[in-house]
C-alpha positions as CSV (number, residue, x, y, z in Angstrom):
1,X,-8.2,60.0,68.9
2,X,-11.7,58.4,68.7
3,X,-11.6,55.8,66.0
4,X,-14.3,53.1,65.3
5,X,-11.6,50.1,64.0
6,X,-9.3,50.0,66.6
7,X,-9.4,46.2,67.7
8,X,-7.5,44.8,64.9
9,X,-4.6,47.2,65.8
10,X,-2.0,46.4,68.5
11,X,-0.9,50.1,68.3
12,X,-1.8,53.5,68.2
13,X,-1.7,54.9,64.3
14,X,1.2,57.6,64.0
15,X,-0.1,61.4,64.3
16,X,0.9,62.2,61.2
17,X,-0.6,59.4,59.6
18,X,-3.9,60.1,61.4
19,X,-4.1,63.3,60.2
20,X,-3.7,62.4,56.8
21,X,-6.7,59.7,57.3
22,X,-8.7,61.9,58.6
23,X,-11.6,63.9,57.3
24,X,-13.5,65.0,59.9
25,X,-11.9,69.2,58.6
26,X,-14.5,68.7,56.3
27,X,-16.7,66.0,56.4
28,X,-18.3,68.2,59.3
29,X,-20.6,69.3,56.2
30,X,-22.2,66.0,56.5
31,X,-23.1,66.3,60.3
32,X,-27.0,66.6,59.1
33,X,-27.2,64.2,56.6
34,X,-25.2,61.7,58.9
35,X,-27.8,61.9,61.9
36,X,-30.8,62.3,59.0
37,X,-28.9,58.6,57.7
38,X,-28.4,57.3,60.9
39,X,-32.4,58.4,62.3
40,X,-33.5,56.5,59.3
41,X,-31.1,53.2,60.0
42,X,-32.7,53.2,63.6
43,X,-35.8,53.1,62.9
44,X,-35.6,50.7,59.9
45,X,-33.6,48.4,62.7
46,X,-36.5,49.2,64.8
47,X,-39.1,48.6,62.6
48,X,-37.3,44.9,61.7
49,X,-37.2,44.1,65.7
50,X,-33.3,44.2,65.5
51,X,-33.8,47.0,68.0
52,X,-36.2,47.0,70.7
53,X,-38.5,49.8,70.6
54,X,-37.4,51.4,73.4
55,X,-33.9,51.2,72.1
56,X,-35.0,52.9,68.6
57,X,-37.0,55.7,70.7
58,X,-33.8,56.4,73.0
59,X,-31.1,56.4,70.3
60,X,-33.5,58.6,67.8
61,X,-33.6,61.1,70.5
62,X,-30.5,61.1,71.5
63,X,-29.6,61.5,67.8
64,X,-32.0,64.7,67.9
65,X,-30.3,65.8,70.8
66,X,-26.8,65.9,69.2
67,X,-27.7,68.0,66.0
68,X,-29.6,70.5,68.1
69,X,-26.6,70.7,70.1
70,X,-24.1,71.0,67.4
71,X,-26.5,73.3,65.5
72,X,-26.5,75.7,68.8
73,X,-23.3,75.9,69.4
74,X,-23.5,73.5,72.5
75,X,-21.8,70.7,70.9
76,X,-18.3,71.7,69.1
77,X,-17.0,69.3,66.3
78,X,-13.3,69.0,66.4
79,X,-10.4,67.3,65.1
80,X,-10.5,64.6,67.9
81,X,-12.9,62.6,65.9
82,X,-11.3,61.1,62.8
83,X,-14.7,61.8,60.7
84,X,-18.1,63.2,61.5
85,X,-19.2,59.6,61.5
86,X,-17.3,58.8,64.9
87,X,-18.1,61.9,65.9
88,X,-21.8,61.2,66.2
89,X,-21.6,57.5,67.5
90,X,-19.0,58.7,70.2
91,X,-21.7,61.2,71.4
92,X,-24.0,58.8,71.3
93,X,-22.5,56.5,72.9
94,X,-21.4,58.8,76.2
95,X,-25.0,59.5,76.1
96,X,-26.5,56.6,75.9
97,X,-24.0,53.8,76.6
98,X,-24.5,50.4,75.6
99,X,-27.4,51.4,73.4
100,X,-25.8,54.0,71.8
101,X,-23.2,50.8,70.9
102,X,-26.0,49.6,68.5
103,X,-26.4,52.1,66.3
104,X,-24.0,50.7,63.3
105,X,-26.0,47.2,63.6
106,X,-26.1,46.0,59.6
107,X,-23.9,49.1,58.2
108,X,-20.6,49.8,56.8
109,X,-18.9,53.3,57.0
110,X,-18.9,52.3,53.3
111,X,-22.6,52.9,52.8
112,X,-22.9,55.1,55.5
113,X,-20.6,57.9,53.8
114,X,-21.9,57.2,50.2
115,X,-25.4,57.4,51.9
116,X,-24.2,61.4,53.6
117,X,-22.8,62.3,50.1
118,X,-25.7,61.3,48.2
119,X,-28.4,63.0,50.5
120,X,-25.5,66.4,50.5
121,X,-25.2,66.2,47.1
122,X,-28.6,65.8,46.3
123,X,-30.0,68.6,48.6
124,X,-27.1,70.9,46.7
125,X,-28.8,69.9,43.5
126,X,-32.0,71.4,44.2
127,X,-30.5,74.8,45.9
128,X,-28.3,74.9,42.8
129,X,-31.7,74.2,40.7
130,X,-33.5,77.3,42.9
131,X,-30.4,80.3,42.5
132,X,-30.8,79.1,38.3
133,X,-34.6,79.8,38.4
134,X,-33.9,83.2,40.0
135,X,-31.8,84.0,37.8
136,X,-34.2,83.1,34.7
137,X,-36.7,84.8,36.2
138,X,-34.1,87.9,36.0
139,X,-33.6,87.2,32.7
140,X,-37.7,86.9,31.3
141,X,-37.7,90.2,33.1
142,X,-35.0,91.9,31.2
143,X,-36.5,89.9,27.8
144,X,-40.0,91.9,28.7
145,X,-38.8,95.2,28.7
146,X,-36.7,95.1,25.5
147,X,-38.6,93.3,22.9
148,X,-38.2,96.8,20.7
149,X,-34.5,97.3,22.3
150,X,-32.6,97.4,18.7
151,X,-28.9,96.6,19.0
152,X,-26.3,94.7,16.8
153,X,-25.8,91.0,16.9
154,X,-22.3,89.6,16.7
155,X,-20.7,86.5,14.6
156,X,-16.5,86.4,15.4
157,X,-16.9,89.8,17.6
158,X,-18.0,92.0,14.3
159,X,-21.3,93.2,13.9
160,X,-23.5,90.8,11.7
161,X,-27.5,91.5,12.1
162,X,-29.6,93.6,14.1
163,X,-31.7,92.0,16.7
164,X,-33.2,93.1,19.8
165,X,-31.9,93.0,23.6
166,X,-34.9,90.6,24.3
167,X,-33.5,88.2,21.7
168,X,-29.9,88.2,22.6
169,X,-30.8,87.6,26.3
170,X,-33.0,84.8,25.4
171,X,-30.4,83.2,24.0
172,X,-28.7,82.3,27.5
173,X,-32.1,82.2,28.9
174,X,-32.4,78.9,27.1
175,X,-28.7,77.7,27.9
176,X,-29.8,78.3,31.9
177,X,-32.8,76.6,30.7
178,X,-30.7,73.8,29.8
179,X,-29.0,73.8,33.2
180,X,-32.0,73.4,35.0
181,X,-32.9,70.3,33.0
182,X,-29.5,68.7,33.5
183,X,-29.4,69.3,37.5
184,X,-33.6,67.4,37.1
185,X,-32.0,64.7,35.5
186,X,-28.6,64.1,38.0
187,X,-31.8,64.8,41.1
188,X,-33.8,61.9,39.0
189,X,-30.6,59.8,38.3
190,X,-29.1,60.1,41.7
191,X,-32.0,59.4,43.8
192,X,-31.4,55.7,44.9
193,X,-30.8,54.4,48.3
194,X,-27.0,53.3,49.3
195,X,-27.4,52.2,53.2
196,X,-27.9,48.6,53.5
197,X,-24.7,47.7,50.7
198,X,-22.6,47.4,54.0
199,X,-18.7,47.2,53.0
200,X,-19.6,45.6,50.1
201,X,-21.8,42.4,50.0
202,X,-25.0,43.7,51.8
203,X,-25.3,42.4,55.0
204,X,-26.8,39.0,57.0
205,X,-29.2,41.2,59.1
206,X,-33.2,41.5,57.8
207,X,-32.8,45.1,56.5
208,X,-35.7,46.6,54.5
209,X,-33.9,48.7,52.4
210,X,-37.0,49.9,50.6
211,X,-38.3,51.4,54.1
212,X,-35.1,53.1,54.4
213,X,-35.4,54.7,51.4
214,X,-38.6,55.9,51.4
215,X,-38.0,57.4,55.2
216,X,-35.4,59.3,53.3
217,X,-37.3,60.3,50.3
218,X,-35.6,58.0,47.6
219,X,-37.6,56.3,44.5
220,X,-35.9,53.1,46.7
221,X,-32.8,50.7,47.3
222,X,-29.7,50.5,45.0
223,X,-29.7,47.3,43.3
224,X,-26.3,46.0,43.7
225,X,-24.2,46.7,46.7
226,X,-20.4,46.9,45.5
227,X,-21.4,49.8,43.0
228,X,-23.6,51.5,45.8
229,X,-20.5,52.0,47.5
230,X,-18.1,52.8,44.7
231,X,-20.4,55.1,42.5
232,X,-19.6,58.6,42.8
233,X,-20.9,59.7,39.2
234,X,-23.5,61.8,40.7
235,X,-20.8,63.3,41.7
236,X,-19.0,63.8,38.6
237,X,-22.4,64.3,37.0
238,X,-22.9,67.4,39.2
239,X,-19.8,68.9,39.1
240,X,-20.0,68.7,34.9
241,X,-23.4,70.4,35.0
242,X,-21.9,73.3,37.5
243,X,-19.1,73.3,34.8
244,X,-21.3,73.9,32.0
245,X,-23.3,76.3,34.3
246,X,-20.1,78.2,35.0
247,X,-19.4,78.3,31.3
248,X,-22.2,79.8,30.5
249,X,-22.2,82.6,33.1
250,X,-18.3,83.2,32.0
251,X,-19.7,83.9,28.6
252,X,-22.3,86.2,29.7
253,X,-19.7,88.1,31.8
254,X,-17.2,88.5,28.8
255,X,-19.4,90.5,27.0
256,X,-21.0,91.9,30.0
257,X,-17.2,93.3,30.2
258,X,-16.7,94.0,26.5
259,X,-20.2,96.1,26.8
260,X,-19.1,97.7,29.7
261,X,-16.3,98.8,27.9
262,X,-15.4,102.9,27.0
263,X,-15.5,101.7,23.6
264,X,-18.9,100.0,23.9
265,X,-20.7,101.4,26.3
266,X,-23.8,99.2,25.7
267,X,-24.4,99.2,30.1
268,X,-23.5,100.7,33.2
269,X,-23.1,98.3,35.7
270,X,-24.4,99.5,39.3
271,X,-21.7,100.7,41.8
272,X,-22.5,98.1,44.3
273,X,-21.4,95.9,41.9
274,X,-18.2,97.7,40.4
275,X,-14.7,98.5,42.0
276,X,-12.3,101.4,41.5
277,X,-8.5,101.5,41.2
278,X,-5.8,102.4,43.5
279,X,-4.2,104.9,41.1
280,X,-6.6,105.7,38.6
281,X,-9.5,107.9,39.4
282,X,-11.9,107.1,36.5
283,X,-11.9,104.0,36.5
284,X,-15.1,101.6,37.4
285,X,-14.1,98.2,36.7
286,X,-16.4,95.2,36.5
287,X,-14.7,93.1,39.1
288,X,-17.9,90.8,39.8
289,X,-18.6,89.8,36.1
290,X,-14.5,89.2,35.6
291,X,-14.5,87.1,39.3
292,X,-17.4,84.9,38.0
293,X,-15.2,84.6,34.9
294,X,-12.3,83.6,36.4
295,X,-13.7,81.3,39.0
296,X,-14.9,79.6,36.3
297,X,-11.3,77.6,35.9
298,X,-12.1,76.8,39.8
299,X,-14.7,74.7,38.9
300,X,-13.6,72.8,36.0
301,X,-10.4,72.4,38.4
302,X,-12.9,70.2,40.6
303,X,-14.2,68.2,37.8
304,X,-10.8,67.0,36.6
305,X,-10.1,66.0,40.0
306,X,-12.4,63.8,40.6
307,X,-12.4,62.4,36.9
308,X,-8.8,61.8,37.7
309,X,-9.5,59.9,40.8
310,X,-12.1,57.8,40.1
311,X,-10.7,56.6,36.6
312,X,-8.2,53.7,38.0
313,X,-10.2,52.8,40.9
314,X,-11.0,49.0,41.4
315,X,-14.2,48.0,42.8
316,X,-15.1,48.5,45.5
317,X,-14.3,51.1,48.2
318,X,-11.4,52.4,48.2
319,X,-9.9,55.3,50.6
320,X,-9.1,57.6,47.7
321,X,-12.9,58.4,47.4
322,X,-12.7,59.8,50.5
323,X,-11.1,62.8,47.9
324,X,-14.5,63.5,46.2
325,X,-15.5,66.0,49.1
326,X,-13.2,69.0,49.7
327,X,-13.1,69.9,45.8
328,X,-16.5,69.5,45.3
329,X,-17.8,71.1,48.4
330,X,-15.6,74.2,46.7
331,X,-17.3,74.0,43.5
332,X,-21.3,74.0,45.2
333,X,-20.1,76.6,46.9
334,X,-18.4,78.8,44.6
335,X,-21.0,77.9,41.9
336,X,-24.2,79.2,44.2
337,X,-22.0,82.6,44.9
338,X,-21.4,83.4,41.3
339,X,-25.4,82.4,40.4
340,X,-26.3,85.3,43.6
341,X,-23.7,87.5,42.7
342,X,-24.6,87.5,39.0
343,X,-28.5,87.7,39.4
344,X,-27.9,90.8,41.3
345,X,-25.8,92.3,38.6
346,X,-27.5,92.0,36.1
347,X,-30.7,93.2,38.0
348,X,-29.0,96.7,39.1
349,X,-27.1,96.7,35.5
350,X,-28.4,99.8,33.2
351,X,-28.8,99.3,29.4
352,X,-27.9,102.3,27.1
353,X,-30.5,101.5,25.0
354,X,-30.3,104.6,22.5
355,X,-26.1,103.4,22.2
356,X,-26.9,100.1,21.1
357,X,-29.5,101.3,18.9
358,X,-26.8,103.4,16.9
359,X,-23.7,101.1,17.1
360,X,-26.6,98.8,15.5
361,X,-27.1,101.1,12.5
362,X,-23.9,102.1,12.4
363,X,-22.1,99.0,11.5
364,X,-23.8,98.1,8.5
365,X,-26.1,95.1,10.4
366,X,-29.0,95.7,7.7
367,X,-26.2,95.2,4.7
368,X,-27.8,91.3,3.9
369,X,-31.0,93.6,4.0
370,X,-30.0,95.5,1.7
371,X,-28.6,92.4,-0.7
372,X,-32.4,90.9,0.4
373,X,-34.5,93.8,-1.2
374,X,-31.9,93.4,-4.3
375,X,-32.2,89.9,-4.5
376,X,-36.2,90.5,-4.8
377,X,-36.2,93.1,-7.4
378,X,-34.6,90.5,-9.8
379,X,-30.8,90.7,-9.3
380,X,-28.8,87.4,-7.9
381,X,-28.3,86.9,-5.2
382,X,-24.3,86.5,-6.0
383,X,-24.1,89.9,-7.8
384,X,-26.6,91.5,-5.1
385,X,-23.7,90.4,-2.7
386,X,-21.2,92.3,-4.6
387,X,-23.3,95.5,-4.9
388,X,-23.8,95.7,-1.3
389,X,-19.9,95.2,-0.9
390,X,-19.6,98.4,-2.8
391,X,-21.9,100.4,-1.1
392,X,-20.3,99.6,2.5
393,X,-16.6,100.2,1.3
394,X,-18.1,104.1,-0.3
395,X,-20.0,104.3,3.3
396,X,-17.0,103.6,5.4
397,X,-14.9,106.4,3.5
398,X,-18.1,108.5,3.8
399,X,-17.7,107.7,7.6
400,X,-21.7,107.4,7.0
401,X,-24.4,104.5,7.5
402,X,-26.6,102.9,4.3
403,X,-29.5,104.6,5.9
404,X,-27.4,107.7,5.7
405,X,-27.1,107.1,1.5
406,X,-28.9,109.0,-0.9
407,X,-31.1,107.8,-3.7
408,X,-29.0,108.7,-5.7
409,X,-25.5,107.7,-4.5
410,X,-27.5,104.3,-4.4
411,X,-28.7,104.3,-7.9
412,X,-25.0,105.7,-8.9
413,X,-24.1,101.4,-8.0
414,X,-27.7,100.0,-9.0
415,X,-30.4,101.5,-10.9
416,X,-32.3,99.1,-9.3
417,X,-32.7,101.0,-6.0
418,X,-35.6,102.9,-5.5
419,X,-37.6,104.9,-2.2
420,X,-38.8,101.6,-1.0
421,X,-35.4,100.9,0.2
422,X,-35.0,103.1,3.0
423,X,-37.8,101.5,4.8
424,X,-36.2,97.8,3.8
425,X,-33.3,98.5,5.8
426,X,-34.9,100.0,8.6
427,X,-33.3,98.1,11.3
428,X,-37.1,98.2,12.8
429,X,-37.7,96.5,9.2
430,X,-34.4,94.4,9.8
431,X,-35.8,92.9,13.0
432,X,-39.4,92.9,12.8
433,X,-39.5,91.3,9.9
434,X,-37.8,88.1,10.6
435,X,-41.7,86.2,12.2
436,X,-40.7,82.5,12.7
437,X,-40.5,81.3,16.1
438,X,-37.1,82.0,17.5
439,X,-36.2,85.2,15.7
440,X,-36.0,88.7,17.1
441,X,-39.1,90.1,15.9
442,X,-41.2,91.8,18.4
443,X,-44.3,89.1,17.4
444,X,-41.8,86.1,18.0
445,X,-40.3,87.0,20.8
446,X,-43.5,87.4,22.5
447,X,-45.0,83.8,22.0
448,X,-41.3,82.7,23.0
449,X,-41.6,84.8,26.3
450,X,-45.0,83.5,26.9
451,X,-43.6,79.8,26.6
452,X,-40.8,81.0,29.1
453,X,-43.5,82.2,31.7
454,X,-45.3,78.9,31.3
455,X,-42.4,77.2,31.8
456,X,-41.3,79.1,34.9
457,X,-45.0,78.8,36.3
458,X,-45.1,75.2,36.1
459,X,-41.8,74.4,37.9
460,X,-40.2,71.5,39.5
461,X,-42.7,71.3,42.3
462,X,-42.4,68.2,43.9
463,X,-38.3,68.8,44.2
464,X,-39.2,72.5,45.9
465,X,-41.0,70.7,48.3
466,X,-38.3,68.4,49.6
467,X,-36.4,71.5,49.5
468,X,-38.3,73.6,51.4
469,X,-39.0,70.7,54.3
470,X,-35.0,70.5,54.6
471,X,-34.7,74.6,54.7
């Protein structure tokens, strides 16, 4: 069992007790970000002349060695290590010998793991930031195409007003929006420098922490060394923006699955995407959209978790931190798979444009229309409410829509209505109508879809590079 604390011990820890300690099942993750860490330490030490040069040029290729061997297989990462950080110093170390012994000069596993979860974490915040962009551009796509897409809009699950497929899509086009701008400001928040805290207290060696991180793309050094190894509320942060991210994918699936419905019918999901049943012939069930909705508790689960280990946590390090990883390597992962999964849905999905259409007209969504063109021929607004009542209670025995009304059976409840009213309660006159920025018309939507291109054409470019160098 290669451990990197074993002189203060006069015997061997108990198996079982090892076992628990241990991390190295799935700290593993970190193998990149610990040699990346590590590269940057050496030549930082090398830099200061606390390594000769020679010794920074040997160790940094050894250390380039070791992930090109683990990365091809070569090089197998197993449980005799009790963390990936022993792992790579024991490797070194065969390799190298006594130099390889110099490689934790002036650090801390302390900094040294908060350094591999901060570089992990951060690298999953831009990937996270990249599967949310595809799927807004999915979503401007869909907004395009059905700016004259009529169907109903929905307060408490009953039909309210008509507004247009464009409009309702754009309303979780802004809450992915929101995402994005959340996982900018945890990248921006997060991006500070832990190696050089040590265990705690810094550290009696010259380090230049600012070199360090700048070799590893930080804005520069964390300013106070117990909280650089205690502070996992990027963490946290992260795992409550992939909540709220999985919240709102959950919603767009329940109605995905209420519109998918016999009763609905608003879309047909694409086989690829569907399942069948065991017993029942017929059936095409929306398994993704209900999988993304259920893995939604999944995440949250991870959030809690972590909440509920960090809140009685003294400063500084303590070994129950070491429980920030599994859950939250779940909840990056899950996350990313419902983001692809849904983007691909919703990009094969068909839209029954002519059945939302009707159910839109159909359930009386142009009725405060209706009260509207009363309201401007003179009557109150109260008493035009009252009037459209009645007319919806004599359609729904008629089993017909207001459209469907004549003059007459109109006038039979107000004189007041006259021909005019037929094209007041349109429901292209419903939608079209309603001009100020964020409504459904046609003419709003556009100049909110050409904000959304901008948006999405000036992106986060400076992040997609560091992404794309560590692809």
């Amino acid at each position: 069992m290669a451990q990197l604390w074993g002189g203060r011990f006069t015997k061997e820890t108990d198996k079982l007790v090892y076992n628990f300690n241990a991390s190295i099942s799935f700290d593993q993750k970190f193998y990149k970000q610990d040699i990346q860490g590590s590269i940057a330490h050496v030549c930082m030490l090398g830099k200061q002349g606390i390594l000769t040069k020679e010794e920074m040029q040997d160790i940094v290729r050894t250390l380039d060695e070791i992930c090109k061997d683990v990365e091809s297989g070569k090089l197998k990462i197993t449980d005799e290590y009790e963390d990936i950080h022993s792992f790579v110093e024991a490797n070194l170390i065969d390799r190298l010998g006594d130099t390889g012994k110099k490689l934790h000069t002036g650090r801390s596993r302390n900094d040294q793991v908060a350094l591999d979860m901060r570089l992990y974490t951060r690298l999953e915040v831009l990937y996270t930031d990249e599967l949310v962009r595809d799927l807004l551009q999915e979503l401007l796509k869909i907004m395009e195409e059905n700016t004259e897409t009529i169907m109903p809009g929905f307060t408490h699950l009953q039909k309210a007003q008509p507004v247009t497929l464009a409009h309702h899509v754009g309303a979780y086009f802004e809450m992915f929006k929101r995402d994005r701008s959340r996982l900018h400001d945890i990248y921006n928040r997060m991006n500070y420098c832990p190696l050089g805290a040590g265990a705690l207290a810094g550290t009696t060696y010259p380090l230049d922490r600012e070199y360090t991180a700048s070799l590893l793309g930080f804005e520069g050094p964390t300013l106070n060394s117990m909280d650089s190894v205690s502070d996992r509320d990027y963490v946290i942060e992260f795992l409550s923006a992939l909540s709220t991210i999985m919240m709102h994918l959950s919603r767009f699936c329940e109605e995905i699955i209420i519109w998918n419905s016999n009763e609905y019918q608003f879309v047909e999901i694409d086989d690829a995407y569907s399942t069948g049943s065991s017993i029942m012939p017929q059936k095409k069930n929306p398994d993704i959209a209900e999988l993304v909705r259920g893995k939604t508790g999944r995440v949250y689960g991870a959030l809690m978790s972590i909440l509920t280990t960090m809140k009685g946590i003294p400063l500084a390090y303590n070994k129950d931190m070491q429980e920030d990883k599994e859950l939250t390597f779940d909840a990056i992962d899950t996350v990313k798979g419902c983001l692809a999964l849904f983007t691909g849905m919703i990009s094969t999905m068909k839209f029954n444009k002519e059945v939302m259409s009707k159910s839109a007209r159909h359930g009386f969504t142009n009725a405060t229309d209706a009260a509207d063109y009363l309201v401007n021929h003179g009557v109150p607004f109260r008493d035009a409410h009252g009037i459209v009542g009645r007319i919806v209670l004599y359609c729904i025995d008629k089993g017909i829509a207001i459209d469907d009304m004549s003059l007459d059976e109109l006038k039979a409840i107000s004189p007041v209505f006259e021909e005019d009213i037929y094209d007041a309660i349109s429901m292209d006159t419903c939608v079209n109508k309603r001009l100020t920025i964020g409504a459904p018309s046609k003419e709003a939507m556009m100049q909110v879809i050409a904000i959304e291109k901008e948006y999405l054409a000036h992106d986060w470019l400076e992040n997609i590079e560091i992404l794309q160098e560590t692809k």
